[in-house]
Structure formats: structure tokens, C-alpha cells
C-alpha positions as CSV (number, residue, x, y, z in Angstrom):
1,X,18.6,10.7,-2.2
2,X,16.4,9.1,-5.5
3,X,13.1,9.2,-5.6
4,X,11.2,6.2,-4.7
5,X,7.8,7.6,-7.1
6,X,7.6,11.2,-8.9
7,X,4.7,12.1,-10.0
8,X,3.3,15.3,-11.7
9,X,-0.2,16.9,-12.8
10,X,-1.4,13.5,-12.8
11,X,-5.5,13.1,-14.0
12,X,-7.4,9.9,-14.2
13,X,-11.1,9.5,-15.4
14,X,-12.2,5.7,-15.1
15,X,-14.4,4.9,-18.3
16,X,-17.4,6.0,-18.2
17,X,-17.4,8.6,-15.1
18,X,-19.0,11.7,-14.5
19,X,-16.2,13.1,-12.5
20,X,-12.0,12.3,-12.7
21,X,-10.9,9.9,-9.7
22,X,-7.9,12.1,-9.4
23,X,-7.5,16.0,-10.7
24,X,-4.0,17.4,-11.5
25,X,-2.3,15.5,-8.8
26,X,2.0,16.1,-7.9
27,X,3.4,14.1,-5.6
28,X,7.4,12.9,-4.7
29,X,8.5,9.9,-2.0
30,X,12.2,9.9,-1.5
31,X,13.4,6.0,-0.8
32,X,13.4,5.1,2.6
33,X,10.2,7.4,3.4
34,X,7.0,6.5,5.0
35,X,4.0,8.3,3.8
36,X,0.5,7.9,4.6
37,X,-2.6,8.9,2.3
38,X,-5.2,10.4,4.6
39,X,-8.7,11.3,3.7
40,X,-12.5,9.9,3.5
41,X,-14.2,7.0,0.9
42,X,-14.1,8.1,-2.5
43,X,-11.0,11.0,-1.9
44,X,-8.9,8.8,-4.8
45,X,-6.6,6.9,-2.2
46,X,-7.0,3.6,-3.7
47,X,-7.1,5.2,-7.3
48,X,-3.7,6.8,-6.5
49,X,-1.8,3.6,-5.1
50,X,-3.5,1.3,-8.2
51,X,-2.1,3.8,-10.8
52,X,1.7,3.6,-8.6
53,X,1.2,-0.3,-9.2
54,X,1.0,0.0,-12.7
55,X,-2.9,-1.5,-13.3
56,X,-4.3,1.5,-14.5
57,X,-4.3,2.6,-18.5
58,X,-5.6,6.1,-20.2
59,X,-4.0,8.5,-17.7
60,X,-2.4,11.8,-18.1
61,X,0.7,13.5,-16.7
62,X,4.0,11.9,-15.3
63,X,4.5,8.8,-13.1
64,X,7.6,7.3,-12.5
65,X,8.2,4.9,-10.1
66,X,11.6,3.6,-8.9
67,X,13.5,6.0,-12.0
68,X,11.2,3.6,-14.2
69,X,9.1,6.6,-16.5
70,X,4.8,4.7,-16.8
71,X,3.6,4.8,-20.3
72,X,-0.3,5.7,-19.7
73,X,-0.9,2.6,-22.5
74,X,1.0,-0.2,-21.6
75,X,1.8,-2.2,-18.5
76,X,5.5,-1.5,-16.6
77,X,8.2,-3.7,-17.8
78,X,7.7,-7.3,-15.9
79,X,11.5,-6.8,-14.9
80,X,10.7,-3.9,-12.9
81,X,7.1,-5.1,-11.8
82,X,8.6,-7.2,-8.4
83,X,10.2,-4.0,-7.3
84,X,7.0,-2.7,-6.1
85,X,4.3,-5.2,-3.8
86,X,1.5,-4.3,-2.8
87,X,-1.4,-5.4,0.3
88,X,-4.7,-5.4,-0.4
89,X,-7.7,-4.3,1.7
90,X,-9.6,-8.0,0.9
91,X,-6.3,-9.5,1.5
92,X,-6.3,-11.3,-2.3
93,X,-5.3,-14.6,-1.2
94,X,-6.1,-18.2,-2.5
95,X,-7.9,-19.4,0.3
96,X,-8.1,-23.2,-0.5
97,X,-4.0,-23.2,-0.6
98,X,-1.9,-23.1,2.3
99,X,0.0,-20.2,3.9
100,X,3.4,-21.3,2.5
101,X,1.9,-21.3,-1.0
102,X,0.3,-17.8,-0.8
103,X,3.4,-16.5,0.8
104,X,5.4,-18.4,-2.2
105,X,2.7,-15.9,-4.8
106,X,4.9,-13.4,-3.9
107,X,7.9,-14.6,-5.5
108,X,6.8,-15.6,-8.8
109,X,8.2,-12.2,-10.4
110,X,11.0,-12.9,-9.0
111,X,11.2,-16.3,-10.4
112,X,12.0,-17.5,-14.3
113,X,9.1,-17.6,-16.7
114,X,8.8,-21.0,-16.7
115,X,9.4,-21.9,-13.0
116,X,6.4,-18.9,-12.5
117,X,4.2,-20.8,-14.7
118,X,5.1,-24.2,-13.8
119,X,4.9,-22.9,-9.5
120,X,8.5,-24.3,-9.2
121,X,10.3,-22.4,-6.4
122,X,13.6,-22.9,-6.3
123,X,15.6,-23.2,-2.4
124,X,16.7,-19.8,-2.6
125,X,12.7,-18.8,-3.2
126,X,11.9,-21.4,-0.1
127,X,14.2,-19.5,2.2
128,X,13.0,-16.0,1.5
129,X,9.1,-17.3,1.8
130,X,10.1,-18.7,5.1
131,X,12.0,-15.7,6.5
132,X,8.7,-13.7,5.6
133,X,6.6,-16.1,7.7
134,X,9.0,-15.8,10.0
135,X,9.2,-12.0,10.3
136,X,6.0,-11.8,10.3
137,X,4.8,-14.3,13.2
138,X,3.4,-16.8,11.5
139,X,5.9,-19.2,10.9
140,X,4.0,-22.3,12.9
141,X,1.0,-21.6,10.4
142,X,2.9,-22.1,7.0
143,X,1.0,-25.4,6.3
144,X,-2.4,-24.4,7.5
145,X,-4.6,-23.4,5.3
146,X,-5.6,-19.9,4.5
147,X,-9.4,-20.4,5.2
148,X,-9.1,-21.8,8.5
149,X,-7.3,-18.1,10.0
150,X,-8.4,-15.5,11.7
151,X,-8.7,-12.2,10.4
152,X,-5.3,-11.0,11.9
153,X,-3.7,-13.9,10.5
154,X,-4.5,-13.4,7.1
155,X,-3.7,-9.9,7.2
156,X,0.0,-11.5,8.5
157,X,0.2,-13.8,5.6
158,X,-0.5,-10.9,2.9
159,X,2.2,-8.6,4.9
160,X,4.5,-12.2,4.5
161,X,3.6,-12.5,0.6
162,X,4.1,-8.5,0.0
163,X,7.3,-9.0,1.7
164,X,8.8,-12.3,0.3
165,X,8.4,-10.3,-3.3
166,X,11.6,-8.6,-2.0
167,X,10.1,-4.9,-3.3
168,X,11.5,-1.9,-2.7
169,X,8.5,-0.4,-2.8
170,X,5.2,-1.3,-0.7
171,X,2.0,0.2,-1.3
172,X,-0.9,-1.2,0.8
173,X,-4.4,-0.2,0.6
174,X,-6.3,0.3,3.6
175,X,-4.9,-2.8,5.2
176,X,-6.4,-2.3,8.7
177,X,-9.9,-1.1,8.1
178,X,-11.0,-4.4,9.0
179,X,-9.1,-4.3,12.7
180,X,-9.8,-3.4,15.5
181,X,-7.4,-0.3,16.7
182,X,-5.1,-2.2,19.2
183,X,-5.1,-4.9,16.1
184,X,-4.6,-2.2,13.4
185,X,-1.9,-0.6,15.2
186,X,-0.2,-4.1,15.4
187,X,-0.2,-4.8,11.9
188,X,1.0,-1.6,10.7
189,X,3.5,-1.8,13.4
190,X,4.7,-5.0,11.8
191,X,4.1,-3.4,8.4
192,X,6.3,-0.3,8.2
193,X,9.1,-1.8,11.2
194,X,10.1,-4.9,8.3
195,X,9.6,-2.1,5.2
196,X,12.4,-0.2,7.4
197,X,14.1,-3.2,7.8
198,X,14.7,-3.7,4.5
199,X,15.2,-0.5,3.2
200,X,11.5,0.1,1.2
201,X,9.9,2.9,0.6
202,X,6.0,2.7,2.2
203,X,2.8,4.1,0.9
204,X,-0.3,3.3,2.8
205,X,-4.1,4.8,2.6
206,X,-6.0,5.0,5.8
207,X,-9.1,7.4,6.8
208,X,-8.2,7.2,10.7
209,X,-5.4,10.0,11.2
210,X,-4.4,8.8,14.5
211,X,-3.1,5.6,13.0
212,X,-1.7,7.9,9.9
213,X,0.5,10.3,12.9
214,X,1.6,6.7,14.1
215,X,3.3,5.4,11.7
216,X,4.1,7.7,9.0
217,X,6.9,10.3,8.4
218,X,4.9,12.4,6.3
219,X,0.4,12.4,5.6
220,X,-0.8,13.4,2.5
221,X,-3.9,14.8,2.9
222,X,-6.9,13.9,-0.5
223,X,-10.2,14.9,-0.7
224,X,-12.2,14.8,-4.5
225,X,-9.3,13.4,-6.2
226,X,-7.0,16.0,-5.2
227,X,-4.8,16.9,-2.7
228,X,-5.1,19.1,-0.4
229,X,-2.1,18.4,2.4
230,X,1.4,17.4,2.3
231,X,2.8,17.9,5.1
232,X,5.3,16.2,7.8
233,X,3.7,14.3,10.6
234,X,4.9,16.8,13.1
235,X,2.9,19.5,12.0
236,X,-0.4,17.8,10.8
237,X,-2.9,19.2,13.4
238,X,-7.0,19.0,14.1
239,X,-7.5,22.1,12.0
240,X,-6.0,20.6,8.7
241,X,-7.8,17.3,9.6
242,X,-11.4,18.4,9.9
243,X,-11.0,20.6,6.5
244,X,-10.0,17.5,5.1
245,X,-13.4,15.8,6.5
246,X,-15.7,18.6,6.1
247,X,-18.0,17.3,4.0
248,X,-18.3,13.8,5.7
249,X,-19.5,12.3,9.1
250,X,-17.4,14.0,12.0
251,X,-14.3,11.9,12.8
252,X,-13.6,10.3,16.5
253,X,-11.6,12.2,18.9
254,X,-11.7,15.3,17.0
255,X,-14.0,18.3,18.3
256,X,-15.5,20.2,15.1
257,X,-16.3,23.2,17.9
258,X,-12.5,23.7,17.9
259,X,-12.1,25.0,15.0
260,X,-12.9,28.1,14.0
């Protein structure tokens, strides 16, 4: 099986910091696989995924993505960019457009330079907007406009747009934080169930680990910008969960007096 991201002794300093946002950091996703990124605020989750999407410059180790090698300088070849999607914690939509618009976003790298520029989808573009919609509920909402939902809902729409892109890789950043956990489990049920689907790979960062033993095959454990876990979901226990959270408030559900 090829390998969906390969990444090795990876470092990352943002301009201007004290301390690196990631330290010397190895990681490999077959395709197919769902992997969660567990730890607390700050751990170099959302570092990790932003670097995978290619917005990030002045790193240092490997990262390839999709057998595509990342030059630490430029940006990934626009050909190869639509292969990976990615949902945002603040869901990054237009609000004054409607949902069919926002959803449509998604497949402008997907579309000709000057049908991107010019917002001209063509019917095949239409169809695979629509079908997202559809698969992801909110198919009687395409005209409203994205403003007027509900939290959920535009949560639904960003899962739509992410998946209209057609990528074969989905990275999503804390995408539930906001929910509540009935809701969050919901939307990553939704989330990881059409990523299946369709045959995509699925990264996602999340600081609750019940949510994390849900939905993924695998939790990689970060704390400081390293990590400190990788391990299948199956054996992830309370122990190895506290460690990762020592230094910050005591999570719900687990007893610190456990652990010895």
C-alpha cells in the first residue's frame, strides 16, 4: 500500500519564536487510513496539518504528501494542490454567498484557470457540488445563505466543500471543538464515513480522546511540538493519555489517581 503523507525529522520554527512549533517530527499514513492527532493547545496539531497542506515555508526535513516530495521554499504544484482538502476549525466560508457557492469553492482547483477565475462551473462541477450537499444532509439548504445557519450546519457545508474538491486526502483541524459531544460525534461520523467512502486518507486534530478512539484507526499522541505516541486505537489506554496531558488541566472521564 503507498503512502498517503511520509514525513521524517521534520522541524518548524515560525518567524520570530522562542521555541520550534514542531521538533524532529517522523510520521507515515498509508492511503485509506484514519489517524487522529491527539494532544492539548499549543502541542503543534494545527502546525503539523498546515505544513501537510502546503502553507507553510522555511522548514526542515522530508514531507511528502501523496508521492509528491514539499520543497520547504515554494508552494506544492497547483496540479497536485486539489488532491488534498482541508476543514477548518472557523469553518472559512464566505458568509454573504449561498451554500451552493461555498460548496462550488471547493472545486475551483479542480477547474481551468480561467473558469477558476472567472467562478464558471461547468455541469460536471454542478453535479459533484450537489452530490456533496447531498451526502452531507444539506441538500434543501443549497440556496440559503451561509449566515443564516446554525452552527452544525455550517460545519455540514465546509465537510460538503472539503468534499466536492474530490481530495484524496482530508486534513481537518479541530472541526468539532465548537459542538457539543452528541453533535461532534455526528459530524465526524459524517466526516470519516464519506472520506471512507471515497477512498481518502483522513487526518484530524482533536484534544478530546474519546472522540479520537471513535473514529480513528490509529492516535497520534503530540505534546511541545513532538510526538510522543503512535500507536493503534486498540491499544491507546488512560496511562498513555494522562502523560500526554500532564502538564495541563486534568481531562474529563479520566482519573489522574489511576495512574501510578
Amino acid at each position: 500500500m503507498s503512502a498517503a503523507t511520509e514525513i521524517e525529522d521534520l522541524s518548524f520554527s515560525p518567524p520570530g519564536a522562542r521555541l520550534p512549533a514542531l521538533e524532529r517530527v517522523s510520521l507515515s499514513m498509508p492511503e485509506g487510513e484514519s489517524v487522529a492527532l491527539l494532544g492539548a493547545s499549543g502541542a503543534g496539531k494545527t502546525t503539523l496539518l498546515a505544513l501537510l497542506d502546503g502553507r507553510l515555508r522555511g522548514w526542515h526535513g522530508h514531507i511528502a504528501v501523496l508521492g509528491t516530495p514539499f520543497d520547504p521554499d515554494n508552494p506544492p504544484p497547483r496540479t497536485r494542490r486539489a488532491d488534498t482538502g482541508f476543514v477548518f476549525q472557523e469553518f472559512a466560508l464566505a458568509e454573504r454567498s449561498s451554500v451552493l457557492r461555498n460548496v462550488l469553492n471547493g472545486r475551483l482547483g479542480r477547474m481551468s484557470p480561467i473558469r477558476a477565475v472567472l467562478g464558471s462551473p461547468t455541469p460536471r462541477d454542478l453535479e459533484v457540488a450537489r452530490g456533496a450537499l447531498t451526502d452531507c444532509g444539506i441538500a434543501d439548504l443549497a440556496e440559503r445563505r451561509v449566515d443564516s445557519l446554525s452552527g452544525g450546519q455550517r460545519q455540514r457545508v465546509a465537510i460538503a466543500r472539503c468534499l466536492a474538491q474530490e481530495p484524496r486526502l482530508v486534513l481537518a483541524d479541530e472541526s468539532v471543538s465548537s459542538l457539543d459531544p452528541a453533535r461532534a460525534a455526528e459530524i465526524l461520523t459524517l466526516l470519516t464515513g464519506a472520506a471512507k467512502a471515497r477512498g481518502a486518507t483522513v487526518l484530524f486534530s482533536s484534544h478530546q480522546p474519546e472522540l479520537a478512539r471513535q473514529f480513528a484507526q490509529r492516535i497520534v499522541g503530540m505534546r511541545a511540538g513532538r510526538i510522543v505516541f503512535d500507536l493503534p486505537t486498540t491499544e491507546l489506554d488512560d496511562e498513555a493519555t494522562v502523560d500526554l496531558y500532564r502538564e495541563t488541566a486534568p481531562l474529563p472521564g479520566v482519573r489522574l489517581k489511576a495512574v501510578r
